[in-house]
N, C-alpha and C positions, 0 to 999 in steps of 0.2 A: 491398648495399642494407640489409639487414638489421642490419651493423655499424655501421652510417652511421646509421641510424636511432635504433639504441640510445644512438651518442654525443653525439645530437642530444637527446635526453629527459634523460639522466642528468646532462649538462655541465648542459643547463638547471635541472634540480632542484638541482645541485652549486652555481649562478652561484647562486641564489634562496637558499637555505638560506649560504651563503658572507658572505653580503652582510647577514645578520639581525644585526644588533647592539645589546643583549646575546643572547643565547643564553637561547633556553627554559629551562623547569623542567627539562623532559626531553629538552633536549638538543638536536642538529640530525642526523637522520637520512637519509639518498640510499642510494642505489642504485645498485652497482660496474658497470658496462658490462660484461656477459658477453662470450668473444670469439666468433667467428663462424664458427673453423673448429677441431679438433682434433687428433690424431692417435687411433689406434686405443689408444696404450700410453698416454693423459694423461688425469688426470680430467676433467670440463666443470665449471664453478664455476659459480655462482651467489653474491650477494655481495653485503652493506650494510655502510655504514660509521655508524657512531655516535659523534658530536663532545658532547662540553660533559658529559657526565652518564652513572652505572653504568647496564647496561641492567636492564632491570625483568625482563623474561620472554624466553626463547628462542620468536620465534617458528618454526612451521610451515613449513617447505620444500615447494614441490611436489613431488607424484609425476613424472616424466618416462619416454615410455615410449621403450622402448630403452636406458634406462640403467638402473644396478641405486645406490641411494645409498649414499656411502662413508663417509670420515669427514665430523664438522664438524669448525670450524678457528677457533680464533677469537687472534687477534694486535692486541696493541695497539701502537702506533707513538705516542712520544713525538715532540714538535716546539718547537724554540727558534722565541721570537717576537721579534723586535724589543723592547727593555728590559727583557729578561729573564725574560719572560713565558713559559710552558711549553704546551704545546696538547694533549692524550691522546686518540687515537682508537680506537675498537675495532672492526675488522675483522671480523665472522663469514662464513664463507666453508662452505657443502655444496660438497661433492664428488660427481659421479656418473660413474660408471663404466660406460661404451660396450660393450657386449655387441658391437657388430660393428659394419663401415661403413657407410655410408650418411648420408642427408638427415635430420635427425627435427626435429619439432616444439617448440619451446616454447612450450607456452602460456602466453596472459596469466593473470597470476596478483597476489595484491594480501599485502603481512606488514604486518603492524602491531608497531611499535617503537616501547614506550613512548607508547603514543596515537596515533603517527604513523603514515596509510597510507600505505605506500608501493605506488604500483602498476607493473607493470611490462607494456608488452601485447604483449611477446612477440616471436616472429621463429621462425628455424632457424637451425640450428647442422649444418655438415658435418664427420663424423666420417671424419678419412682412413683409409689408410694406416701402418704404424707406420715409424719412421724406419730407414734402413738399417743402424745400428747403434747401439750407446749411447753412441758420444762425441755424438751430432744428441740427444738426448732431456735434457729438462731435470732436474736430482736426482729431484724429485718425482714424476716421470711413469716414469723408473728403477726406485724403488722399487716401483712399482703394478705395471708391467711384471713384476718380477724376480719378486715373490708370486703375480700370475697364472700364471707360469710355474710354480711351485712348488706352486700350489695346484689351479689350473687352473681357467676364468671359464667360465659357464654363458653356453651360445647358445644363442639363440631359438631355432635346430632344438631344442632338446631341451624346450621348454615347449608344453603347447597349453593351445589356449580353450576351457577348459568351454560344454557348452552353458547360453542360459538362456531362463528365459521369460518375460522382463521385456517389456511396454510400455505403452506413453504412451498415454493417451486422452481426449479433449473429449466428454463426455456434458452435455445437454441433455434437461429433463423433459418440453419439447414440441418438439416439431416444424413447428407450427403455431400461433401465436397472432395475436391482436386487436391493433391498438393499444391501447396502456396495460392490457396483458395482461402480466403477468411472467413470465418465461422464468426456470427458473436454472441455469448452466451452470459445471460445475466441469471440472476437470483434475487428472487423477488419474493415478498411476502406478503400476501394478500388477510384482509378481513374488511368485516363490514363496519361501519360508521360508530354502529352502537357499541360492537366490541370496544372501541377504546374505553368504555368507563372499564372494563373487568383485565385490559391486558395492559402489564408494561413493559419495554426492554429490560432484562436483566444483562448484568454485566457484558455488555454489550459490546465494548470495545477487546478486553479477550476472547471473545467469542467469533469477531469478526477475522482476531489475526489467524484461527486454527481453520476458519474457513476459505480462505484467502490461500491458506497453506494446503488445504484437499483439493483447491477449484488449478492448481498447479499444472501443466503438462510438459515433460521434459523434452518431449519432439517437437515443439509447436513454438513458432516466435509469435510473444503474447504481446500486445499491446494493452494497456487497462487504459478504462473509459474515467474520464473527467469524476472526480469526487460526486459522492451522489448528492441529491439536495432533499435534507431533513424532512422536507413537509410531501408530503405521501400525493400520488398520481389518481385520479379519479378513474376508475373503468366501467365503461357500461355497455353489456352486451343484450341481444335481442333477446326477451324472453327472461333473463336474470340477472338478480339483485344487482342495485349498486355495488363497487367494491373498493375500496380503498390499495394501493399496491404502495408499498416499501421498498424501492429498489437497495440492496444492500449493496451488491457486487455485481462488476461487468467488465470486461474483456472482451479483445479480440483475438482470436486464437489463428495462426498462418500455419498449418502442419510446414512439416521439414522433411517428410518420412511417410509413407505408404501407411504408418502403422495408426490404429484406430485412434480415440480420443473415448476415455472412458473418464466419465466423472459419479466417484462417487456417491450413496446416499448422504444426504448433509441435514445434520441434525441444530436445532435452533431452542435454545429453551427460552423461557418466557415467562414472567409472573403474571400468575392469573388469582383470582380476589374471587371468592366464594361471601354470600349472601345471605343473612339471616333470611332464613325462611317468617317468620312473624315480628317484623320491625316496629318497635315503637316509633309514637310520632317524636322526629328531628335525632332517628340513631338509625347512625351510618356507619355502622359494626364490621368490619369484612376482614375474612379469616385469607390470608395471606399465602398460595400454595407456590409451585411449581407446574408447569408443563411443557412439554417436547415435542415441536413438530417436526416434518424430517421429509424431505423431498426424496422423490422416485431418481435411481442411478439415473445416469443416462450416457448415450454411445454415439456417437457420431462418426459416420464412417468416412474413411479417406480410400481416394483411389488413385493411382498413379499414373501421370501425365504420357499421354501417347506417345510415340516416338514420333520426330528428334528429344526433344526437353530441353532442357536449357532455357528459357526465356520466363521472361515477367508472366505472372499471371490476372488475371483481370479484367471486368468489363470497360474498355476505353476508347473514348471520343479524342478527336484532333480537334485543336481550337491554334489556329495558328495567326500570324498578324507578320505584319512590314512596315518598316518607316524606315526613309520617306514615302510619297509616291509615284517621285521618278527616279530612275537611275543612270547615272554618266559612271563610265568609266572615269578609276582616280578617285571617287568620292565613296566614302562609306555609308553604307549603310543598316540596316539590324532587322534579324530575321528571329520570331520568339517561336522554337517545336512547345505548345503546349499539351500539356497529358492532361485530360479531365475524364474522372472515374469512380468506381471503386475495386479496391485491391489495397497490396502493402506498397506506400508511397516508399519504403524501404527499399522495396527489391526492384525500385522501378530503377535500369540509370537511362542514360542519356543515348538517341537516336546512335546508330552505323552511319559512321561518318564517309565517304566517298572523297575522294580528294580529285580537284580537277583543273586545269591546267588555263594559268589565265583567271584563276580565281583564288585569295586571299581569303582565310577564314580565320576567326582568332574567338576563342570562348568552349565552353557557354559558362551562363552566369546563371546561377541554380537559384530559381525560387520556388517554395512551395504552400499551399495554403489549405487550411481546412475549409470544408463546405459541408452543407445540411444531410441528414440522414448519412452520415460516416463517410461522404465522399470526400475527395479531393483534387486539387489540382496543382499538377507541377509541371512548373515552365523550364525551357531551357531558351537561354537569349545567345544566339552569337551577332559578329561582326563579321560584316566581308566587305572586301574591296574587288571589284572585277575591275581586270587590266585590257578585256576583249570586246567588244561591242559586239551586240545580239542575241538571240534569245537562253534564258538561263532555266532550265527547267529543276524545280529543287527536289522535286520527285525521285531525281538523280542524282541526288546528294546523302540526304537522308531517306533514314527506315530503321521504323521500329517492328519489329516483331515482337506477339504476344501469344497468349494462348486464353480465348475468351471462355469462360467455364458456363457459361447462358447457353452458347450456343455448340458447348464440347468440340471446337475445331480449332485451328491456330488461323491469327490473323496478322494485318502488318496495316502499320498509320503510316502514310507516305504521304508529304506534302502535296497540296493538289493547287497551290500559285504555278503560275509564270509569267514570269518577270525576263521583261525586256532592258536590255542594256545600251545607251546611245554614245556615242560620240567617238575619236578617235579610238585606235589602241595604243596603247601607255606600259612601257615593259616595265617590269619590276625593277622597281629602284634598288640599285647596291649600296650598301652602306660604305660612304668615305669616313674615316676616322680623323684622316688628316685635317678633312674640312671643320673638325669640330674643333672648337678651343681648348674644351678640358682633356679630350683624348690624343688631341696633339704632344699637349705641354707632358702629359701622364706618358706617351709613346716616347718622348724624349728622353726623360729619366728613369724608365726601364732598363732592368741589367738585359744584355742580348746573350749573355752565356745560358748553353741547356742547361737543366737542372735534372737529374739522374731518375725516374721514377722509385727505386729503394730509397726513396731520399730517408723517408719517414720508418723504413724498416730498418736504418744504419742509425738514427735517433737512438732508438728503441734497444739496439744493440750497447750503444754507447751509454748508456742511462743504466743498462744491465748490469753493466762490468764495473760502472763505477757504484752501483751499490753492493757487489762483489765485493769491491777493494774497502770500502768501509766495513762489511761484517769482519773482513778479516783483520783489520786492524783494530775493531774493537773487541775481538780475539783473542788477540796479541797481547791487548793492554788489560785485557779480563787474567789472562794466565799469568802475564808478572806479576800482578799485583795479588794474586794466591800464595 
């Protein structure tokens, strides 16, 4: 099955790539059908072939465990074409080397040639037996043979598995939140300092998109946190070890819905490097495995907002400001409501505006900005003119209501200025058009006839009928000419 499989993808990639005519920049790249079973004395290959162009970079082979890697190999094969045409392909072929029999794994794994991914996802490979003597063994497999003999091949009996004390973990800042309360939940991988000589990421970037794909929740508006940064966070708690933490993934999750927030056990694999137990001096021998860590589900509960609802939710402070700092009626001046907090800067909008009589307002002008530990703050800037002299209380103007989840009760940000206003009162000015030059001359040349409101639905009519009249006369001229 697993042979059948492989010659099912690569013939396919082989037919596709075969059939491109001309031939890319860089080339036409596949991927050799590994075979499906071994002998004990034969390397295992792994193998791509590159058409049309030199290759750019030797990619990465995988680790495989149970084998130890031998040489690489790389052969190019000339080929006559019909008219004299030449073909040049280049073969590069890993070699690994069977520590002992049995079933073992290969994992899917993805090389890039020259820009091209090639992926490959894998199967098993049975390592037999070695043949009953060397005329059954092919040169190649001879050679490997004849050195292991003469050198003699390292068996897993003689490696072991360092311990370690790596794993996986989903943390979450609450355990319990509001609707449109923000949760934020990362996924971290912890070990100690020493593990890095025995662990390394395996295919790490597919592994990231399927976790990324389970840390999902369909009720919840998610915000994801800033790309993480490669080099690992130092932890150290009273009492225990050092630890090194790998932030992989983080979000912030805002439920939408009463309904819980269940994540998942998420599992994380990892190459980890076993030991010869009796090292010779300057051999650094290490047998190449697998391992799977996997963090505990986890549930965070949601609970729905008291009556009324409707409103933003969030812990938030007022930071308000004015300029200038007098005021005359007639002249403008700017009042900034700012929101500073945490919550979703999303579901924040803009203060209950009050309208009041003898006073001009015109905005706001939306600014908003991140700040430390996930907070933020968003301004709202208006303009106003007061036309009345005396005191302007803006407490009665704006108001925001919220619902604080610290303190589970609703609350409201009201300006706490007062601002005095001086000098005469000054009515609102009416707009003369006449007085303007351009709205004069433009008033002047204006048609004064009304214009019908169905203006645009007698268009519509008339554009109708006359592609009407055209199907039927191209009708007309389709039937005589039958």
């Amino acid at each position: 099955m697993f042979h059948a499989g492989w010659q099912f993808v690569f013939c396919l990639l082989f037919g596709l790539s075969a059939g491109a005519q001309p031939a890319p920049v860089g080339g036409v790249a596949s991927l050799v059908p590994p075979p499906a079973a071994v002998p004990l004395t034969e390397p295992f290959p792994l193998a791509f072939r590159l058409r049309g162009a030199p290759l750019a970079s030797q990619p990465d082979f995988p680790e495989l465990e149970g084998f130890r890697k031998g040489k690489l190999i790389k052969s190019v094969t000339t080929r006559l074409l019909p008219g004299g045409a030449r073909r040049t392909e280049l073969t590069v072929t890993q070699l690994y080397l069977p520590y002992a029999e049995g079933s073992y794994v290969v994992p899917a794994f993805t090389l890039t040639v020259n820009g091209q991914l090639l992926h490959s996802p894998g199967g098993r490979v049975r390592v037999g037996a070695a043949p009953p003597n060397a005329a059954d063994v092919p040169p190649g497999a001879a050679a490997v043979g004849s050195l292991d003999q003469l050198l003699g091949r390292p068996k897993p009996k003689y490696f072991y598995e360092p311990p370690d004390a790596a794993f996986l973990a989903l943390e979450a800042d609450h355990e319990r939140v509001y609707v449109g309360q923000g949760v934020r939940v990362s996924l971290y991988f912890y070990l100690r300092p020493a593990d890095q000589a025995v662990l390394n990421f395996y295919d790490f970037n597919n592994q990231l998109t399927e976790l990324l794909r389970q840390l999902r929740q369909p009720t919840t508006w998610q915000v994801p946190a800033p790309d993480p940064s490669p080099l690992p966070d130092t932890v150290r708690q009273p009492g225990q070890p050092v630890l090194l933490r790998f932030r992989l993934a983080a979000g912030t999750y805002y439920p939408l819905t009463a309904q819980d927030l269940q994540f998942p056990a998420l599992h994380l694999t990892l190459t980890k490097f076993r030991l010869l137990k009796k090292p010779a001096p300057g051999d650094n021998e290490r047998l190449a495995m697998y391992k799977t860590y996997m963090s505990a589900p986890r549930r965070v509960a949601v609970r729905a907002l008291p009556p009324p609802g409707g409103v933003a939710v969030g812990d938030y402070l007022l930071r308000e400001a004015v300029s200038p700092a007098s005021f005359r009626t007639g002249e403008a001046f700017t009042y900034t409501f700012g929101v500073e907090g945490a919550g979703n800067p999303a579901a924040l909008g803009p203060p209950t505006l009050r309208p009041r009589a003898g006073l001009e307002i015109f905005g706001p002008d939306l600014k908003e900005e991140a700040l430390p530990e996930g907070r933020f703050r968003k301004s709202f800037r208006y303009r106003l003119v007061a036309r009345r002299a005396g005191p302007l209380p803006l407490d009665s103007l704006w108001q925001l209501p919220f619902f604080n989840p610290s303190a589970s009760r609703y609350d409201t940000l009201r300006p706490a200025l007062r601002l005095l206003v001086s000098g005469p009162n000054r009515p609102t000015p009416r707009a003369n058009p006449e007085a303007d030059p351009f709205y004069s001359t433009a008033l002047a040349r204006a048609e004064t006839q009304l214009q019908p409101l169905d203006v645009y639905q007698q268009v519509g009519r008339y554009a109708a009928g006359l592609l009407v009249a055209l199907l039927t006369l191209a009708v007309v001229g389709w039937w005589r000419a039958e």
